[in-house]
C-alpha positions in Angstrom: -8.0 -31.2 19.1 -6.3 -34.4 19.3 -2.5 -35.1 19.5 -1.2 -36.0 16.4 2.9 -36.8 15.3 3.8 -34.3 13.1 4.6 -34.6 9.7 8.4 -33.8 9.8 11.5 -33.6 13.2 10.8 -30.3 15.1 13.8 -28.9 16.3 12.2 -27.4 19.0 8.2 -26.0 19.9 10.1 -22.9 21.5 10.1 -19.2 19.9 8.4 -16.2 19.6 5.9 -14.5 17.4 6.7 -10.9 16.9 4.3 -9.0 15.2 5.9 -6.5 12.7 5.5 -3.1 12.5 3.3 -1.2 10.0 4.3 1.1 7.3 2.8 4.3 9.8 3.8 3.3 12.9 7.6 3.6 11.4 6.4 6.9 9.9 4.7 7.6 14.2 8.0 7.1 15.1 10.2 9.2 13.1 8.4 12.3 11.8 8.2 15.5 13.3 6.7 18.6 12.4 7.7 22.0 13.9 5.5 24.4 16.4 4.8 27.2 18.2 4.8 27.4 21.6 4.4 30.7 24.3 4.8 30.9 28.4 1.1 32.5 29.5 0.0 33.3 32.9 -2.3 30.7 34.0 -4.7 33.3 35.0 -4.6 34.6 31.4 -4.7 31.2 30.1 -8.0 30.3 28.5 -8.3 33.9 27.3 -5.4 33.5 25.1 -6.5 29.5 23.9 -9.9 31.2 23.1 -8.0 33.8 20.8 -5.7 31.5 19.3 -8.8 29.4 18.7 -10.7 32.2 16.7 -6.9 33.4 14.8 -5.9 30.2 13.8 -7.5 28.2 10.7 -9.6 25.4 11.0 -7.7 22.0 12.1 -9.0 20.7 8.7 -7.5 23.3 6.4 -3.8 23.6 8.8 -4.1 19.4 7.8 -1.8 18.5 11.1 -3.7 17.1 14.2 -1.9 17.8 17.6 -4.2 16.1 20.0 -1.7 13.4 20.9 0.2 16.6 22.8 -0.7 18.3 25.8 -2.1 21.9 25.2 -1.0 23.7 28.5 2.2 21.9 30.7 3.6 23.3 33.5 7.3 24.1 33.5 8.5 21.3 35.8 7.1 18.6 33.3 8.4 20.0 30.8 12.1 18.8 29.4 15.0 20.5 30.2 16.2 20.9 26.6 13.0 22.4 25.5 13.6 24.7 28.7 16.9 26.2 27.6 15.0 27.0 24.4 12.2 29.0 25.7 13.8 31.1 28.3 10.6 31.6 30.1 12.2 33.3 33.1 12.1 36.8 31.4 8.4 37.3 31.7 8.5 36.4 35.5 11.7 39.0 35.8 9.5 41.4 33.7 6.3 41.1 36.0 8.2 41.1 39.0 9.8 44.6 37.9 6.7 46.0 38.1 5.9 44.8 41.7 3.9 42.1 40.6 3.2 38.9 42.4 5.3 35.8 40.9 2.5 34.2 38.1 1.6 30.7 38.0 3.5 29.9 34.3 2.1 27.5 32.0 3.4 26.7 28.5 1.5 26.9 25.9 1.1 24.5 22.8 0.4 27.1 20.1 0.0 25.5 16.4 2.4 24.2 14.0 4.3 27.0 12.4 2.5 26.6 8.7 -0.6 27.4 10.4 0.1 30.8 11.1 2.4 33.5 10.3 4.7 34.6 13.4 3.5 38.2 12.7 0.0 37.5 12.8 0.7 35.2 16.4 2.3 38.8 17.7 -0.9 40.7 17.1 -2.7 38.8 18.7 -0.4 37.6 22.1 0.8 41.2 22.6 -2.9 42.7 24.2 -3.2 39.7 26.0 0.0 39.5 27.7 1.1 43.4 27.8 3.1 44.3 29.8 5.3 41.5 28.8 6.7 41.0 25.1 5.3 37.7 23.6 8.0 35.1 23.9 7.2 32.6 21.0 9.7 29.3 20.3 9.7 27.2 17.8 10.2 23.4 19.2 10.0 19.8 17.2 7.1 17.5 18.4 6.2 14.5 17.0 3.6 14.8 14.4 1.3 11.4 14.6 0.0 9.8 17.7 1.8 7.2 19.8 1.1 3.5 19.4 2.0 2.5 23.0 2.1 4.1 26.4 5.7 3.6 26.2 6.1 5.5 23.2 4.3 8.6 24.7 6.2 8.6 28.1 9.6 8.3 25.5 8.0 11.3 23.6 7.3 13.4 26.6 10.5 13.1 27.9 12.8 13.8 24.5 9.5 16.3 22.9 6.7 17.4 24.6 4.2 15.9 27.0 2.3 13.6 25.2 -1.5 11.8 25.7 -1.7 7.8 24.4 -5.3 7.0 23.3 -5.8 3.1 24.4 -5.7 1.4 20.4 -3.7 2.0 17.7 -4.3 3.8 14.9 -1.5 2.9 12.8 -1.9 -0.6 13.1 -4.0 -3.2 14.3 -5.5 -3.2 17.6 -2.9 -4.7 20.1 -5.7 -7.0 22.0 -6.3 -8.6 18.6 -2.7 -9.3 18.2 -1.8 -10.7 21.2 -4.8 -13.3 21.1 -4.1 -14.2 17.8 -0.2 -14.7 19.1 -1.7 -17.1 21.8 -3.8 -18.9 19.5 -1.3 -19.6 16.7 1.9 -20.2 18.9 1.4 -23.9 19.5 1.7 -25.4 16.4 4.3 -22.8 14.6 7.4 -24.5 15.1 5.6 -27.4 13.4 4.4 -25.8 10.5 7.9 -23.9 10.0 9.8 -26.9 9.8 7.2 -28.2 6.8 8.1 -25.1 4.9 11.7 -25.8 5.8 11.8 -29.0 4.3 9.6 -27.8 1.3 12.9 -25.6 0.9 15.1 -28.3 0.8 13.1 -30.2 -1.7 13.0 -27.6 -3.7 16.9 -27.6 -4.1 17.3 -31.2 -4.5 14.9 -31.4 -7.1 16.6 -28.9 -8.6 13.3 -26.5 -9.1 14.7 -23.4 -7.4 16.6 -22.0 -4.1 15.9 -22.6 -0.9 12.6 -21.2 -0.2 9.3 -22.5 1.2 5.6 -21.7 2.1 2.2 -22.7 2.8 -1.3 -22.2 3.4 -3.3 -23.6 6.6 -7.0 -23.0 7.1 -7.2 -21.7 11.0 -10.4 -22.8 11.5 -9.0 -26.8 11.5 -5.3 -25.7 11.4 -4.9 -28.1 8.6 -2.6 -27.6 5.5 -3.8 -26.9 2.5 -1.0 -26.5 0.0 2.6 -26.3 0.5 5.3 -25.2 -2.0 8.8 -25.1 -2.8 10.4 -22.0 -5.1 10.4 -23.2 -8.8 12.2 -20.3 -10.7 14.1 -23.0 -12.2 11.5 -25.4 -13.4 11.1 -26.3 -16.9 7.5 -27.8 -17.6 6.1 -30.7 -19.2 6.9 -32.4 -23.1 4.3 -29.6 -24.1 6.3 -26.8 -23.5 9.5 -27.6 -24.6 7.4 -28.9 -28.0 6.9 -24.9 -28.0 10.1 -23.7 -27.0 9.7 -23.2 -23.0 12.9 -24.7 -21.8 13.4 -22.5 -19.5 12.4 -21.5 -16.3 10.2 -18.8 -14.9 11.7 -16.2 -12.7 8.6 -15.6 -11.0 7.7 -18.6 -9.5 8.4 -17.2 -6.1 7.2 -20.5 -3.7 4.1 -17.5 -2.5 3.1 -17.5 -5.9 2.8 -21.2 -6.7 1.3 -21.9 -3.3 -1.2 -19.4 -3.8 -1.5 -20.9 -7.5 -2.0 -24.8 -5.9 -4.6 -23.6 -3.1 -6.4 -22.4 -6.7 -5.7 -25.8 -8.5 -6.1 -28.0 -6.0 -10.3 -26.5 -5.5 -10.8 -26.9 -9.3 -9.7 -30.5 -8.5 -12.5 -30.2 -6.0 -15.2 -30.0 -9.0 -13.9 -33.4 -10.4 -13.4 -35.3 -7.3 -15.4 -36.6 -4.2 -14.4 -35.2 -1.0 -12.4 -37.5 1.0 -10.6 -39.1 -2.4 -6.9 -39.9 -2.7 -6.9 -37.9 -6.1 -4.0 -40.2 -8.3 -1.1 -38.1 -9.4 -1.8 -38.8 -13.2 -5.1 -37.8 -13.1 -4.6 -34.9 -11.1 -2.0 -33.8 -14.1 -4.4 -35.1 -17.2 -7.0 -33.2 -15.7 -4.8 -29.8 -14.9 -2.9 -30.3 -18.5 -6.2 -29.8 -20.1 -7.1 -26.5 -18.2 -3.9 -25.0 -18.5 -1.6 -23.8 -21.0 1.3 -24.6 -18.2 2.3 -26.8 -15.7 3.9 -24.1 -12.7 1.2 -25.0 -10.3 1.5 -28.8 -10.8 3.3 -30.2 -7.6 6.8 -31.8 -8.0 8.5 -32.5 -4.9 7.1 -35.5 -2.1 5.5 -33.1 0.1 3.9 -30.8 -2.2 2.2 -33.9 -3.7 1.4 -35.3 -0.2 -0.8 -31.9 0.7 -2.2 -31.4 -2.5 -3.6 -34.5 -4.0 -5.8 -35.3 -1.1 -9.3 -34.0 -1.5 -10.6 -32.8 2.2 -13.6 -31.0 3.8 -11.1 -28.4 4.2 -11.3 -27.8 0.2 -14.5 -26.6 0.6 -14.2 -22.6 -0.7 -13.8 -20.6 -2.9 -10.0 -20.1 -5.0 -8.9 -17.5 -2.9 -7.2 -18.0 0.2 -9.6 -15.9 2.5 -8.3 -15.3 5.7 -6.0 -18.3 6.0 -2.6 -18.3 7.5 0.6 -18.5 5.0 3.5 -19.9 6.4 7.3 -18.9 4.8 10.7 -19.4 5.3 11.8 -16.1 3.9 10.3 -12.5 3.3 8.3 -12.2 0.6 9.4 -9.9 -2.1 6.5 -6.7 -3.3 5.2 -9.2 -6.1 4.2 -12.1 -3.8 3.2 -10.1 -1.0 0.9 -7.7 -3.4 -0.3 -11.9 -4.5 -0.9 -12.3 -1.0 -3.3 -9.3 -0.4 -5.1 -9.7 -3.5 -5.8 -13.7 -2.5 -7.3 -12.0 1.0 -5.0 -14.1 3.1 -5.7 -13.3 7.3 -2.0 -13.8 8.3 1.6 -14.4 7.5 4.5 -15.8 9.5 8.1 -15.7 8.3 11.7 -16.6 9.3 12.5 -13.3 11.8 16.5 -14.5 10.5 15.5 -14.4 6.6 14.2 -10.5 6.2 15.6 -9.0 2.8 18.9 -7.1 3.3 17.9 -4.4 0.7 15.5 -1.8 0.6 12.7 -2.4 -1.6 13.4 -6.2 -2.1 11.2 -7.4 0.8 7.1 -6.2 0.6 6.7 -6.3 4.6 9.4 -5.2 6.5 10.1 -1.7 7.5 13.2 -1.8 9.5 14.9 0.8 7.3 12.4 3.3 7.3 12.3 2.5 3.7 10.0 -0.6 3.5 6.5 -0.9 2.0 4.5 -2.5 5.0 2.3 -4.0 2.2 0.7 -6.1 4.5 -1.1 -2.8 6.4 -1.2 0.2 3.9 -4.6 2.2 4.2 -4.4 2.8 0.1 -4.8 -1.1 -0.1 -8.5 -2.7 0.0 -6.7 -5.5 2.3 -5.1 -5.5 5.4 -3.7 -9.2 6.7 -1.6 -9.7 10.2 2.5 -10.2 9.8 5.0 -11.9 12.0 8.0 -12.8 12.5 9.2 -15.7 13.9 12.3 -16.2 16.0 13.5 -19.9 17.3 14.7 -19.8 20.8 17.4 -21.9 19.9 18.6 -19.6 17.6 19.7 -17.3 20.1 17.8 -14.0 19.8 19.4 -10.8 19.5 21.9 -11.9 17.7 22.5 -10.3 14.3 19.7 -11.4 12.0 20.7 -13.2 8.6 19.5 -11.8 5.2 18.6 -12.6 1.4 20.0 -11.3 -1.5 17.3 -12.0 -3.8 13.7 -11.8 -4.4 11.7 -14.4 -2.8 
């Protein structure tokens, strides 16, 4: 692709793309579930998994999956708290009473502890072990997979031994996010400096707060729309002839971009590709579809991006796989508008997250955010990051919003 100026200063091509983190790998991270465990003789090993196997009720109907955990660990790998807990010394005292050679000890994994009854565990681990009493425990293990190596040796060391599985199935699959970090970092600073100054726009214009966002098509990394927020705007001589003086709370900057990428491709009907569509036309031609004017742009730069007809334009209304660009969080409204217009990607200001739970749709810092943006209930899924400006030095503490964007 060919060097071009961009359209507004860049304060600096320097930052990072973090990828957020889905509603389940919070949920990986946090829950736990309690289990059974027993010390076995290795010897007697496999004969007790085999009747544990036959007691216990099919993995389907217990509806928890432990294969993330190690079945059998050897004390020395095992940590020291969970040690203290088991007190597995007594059945090498016991068989060494009876002039028995020091056993090989293994710990065993058993099932969690709504499985099975601890009764019905004792009637079947007493045979098998005699002479020595069962000794059961009941530890805390995590109770989803890890989503990283590191997360597993973390586990193994504060749980149990666990196993990571290369992928992540929480989330998507880490190769895929790192080359789609590769591929889009070039050009964000660029394109977060556009919503930036859509922002500002906004607020001089008097349509709304500072909030901005766009859509690019990857494929030519062009921009297709671009929006300011225009909760304040009242619309044209029409409206106010019907009483609409004042503005609309929901026009969120995502939902009137989303609303121009849909405008602008009915424009597309009228209009060769390549035309300079004139404003006035562009609003006759609108004003006559629509019963109001929200989508009509208002500031310089929303007019500059949308009134020019391009190859780009080509497509349908929705904004199918395309890459949205946004100074702030988006709120649940715009980011359910997001999944429902099939977008591929979203980038926001890592320093503009919402400070309350349930006011941002992506976030899950809290433990108590929606991760809208990778839910298995939805019939979408769409890649989120953050972006954080190396000049803004990272690690500080991260600026919020008090209200819905």
């Amino acid at each position: 692709m060919e060097d071009r100026k961009p359209d507004v200063d860049i304060e600096t091509m320097e930052g990072k793309l973090m990828p957020l983190k889905t509603y389940m790998e919070h949920k990986a991270a946090v829950e736990t579930t309690e289990v059974y465990t027993v010390p076995v003789p290795a010897k007697k090993a496999n004969v007790v998994v085999s009747a544990l196997r036959e007691a216990l009720p099919p993995q389907n109907k217990s509806g928890i999956d432990l294969q993330h955990l190690r079945r059998l660990v050897r004390e020395e790998f095992l940590p020291r708290h969970v040690l203290t807990r088991m007190h597995s010394t007594a059945i090498i005292n016991a068989l060494a009473a009876k002039r028995v050679q020091k056993p090989n000890i293994l710990h065993l994994l058993i099932a969690p502890t709504t499985a099975i009854s601890l009764s019905t565990l004792y009637n079947v681990l007493r045979p098998l072990l005699f002479p020595v009493f069962p000794e059961i425990s009941t530890i805390e293990v995590p109770l989803h997979a890890s989503i990283s190596q590191e997360q597993a040796d973390e586990w193994s060391v504060t749980y149990w031994p666990a196993i990571h599985k290369r992928g992540n199935p929480f989330g998507p699959h880490p190769p895929y996010v790192d080359q789609t970090i590769n591929r889009t970092l070039p050009r964000v600073a660029e394109y977060m400096a556009l919503v930036k100054e859509a922002a500002k726009q906004a607020v001089a214009c008097g349509n709304g707060i500072e909030v901005g966002a766009m859509v690019v098509d990857p494929s030519n990394e062009e921009v297709i729309a671009i929006a300011g927020d225009g909760r304040n705007m009242t619309f044209g001589g029409d409206e106010k002839e019907r009483g609409c003086t004042w503005g609309n709370p929901l026009e969120h900057a995502i939902m009137r971009v989303v609303g121009m990428v849909a405008e602008k491709r009915k424009l597309r009907e009228e209009f060769e590709i390549g035309t300079k569509v004139n404003v006035q036309e562009g609003v006759r031609i609108m004003r006559e579809r629509e019963n109001t004017l929200r989508y009509i742009p208002s500031t310089d730069i929303e007019r500059k991006y949308f009134y020019n007809i391009t190859p780009k334009d080509i497509g349908e209304y929705l904004c199918h796989n395309h890459i949205v660009y946004a100074t702030h969080e988006p709120c649940v409204m715009c980011s359910m508008a997001l999944i429902h217009s099939r977008i591929g990607m979203v980038v926001i200001n890592g320093r503009h997250k919402a400070t309350r739970a349930g006011w941002g749709g992506l976030y899950n810092l809290t433990g108590s955010g929606y991760g809208l943006f990778w839910r298995k209930e939805l019939n979408w899924k769409f890649l989120a990051f953050e972006w954080i400006d190396n000049n803004k030095n990272f690690g500080e503490e991260i600026e919020g919003h008090d209200f819905y964007v």
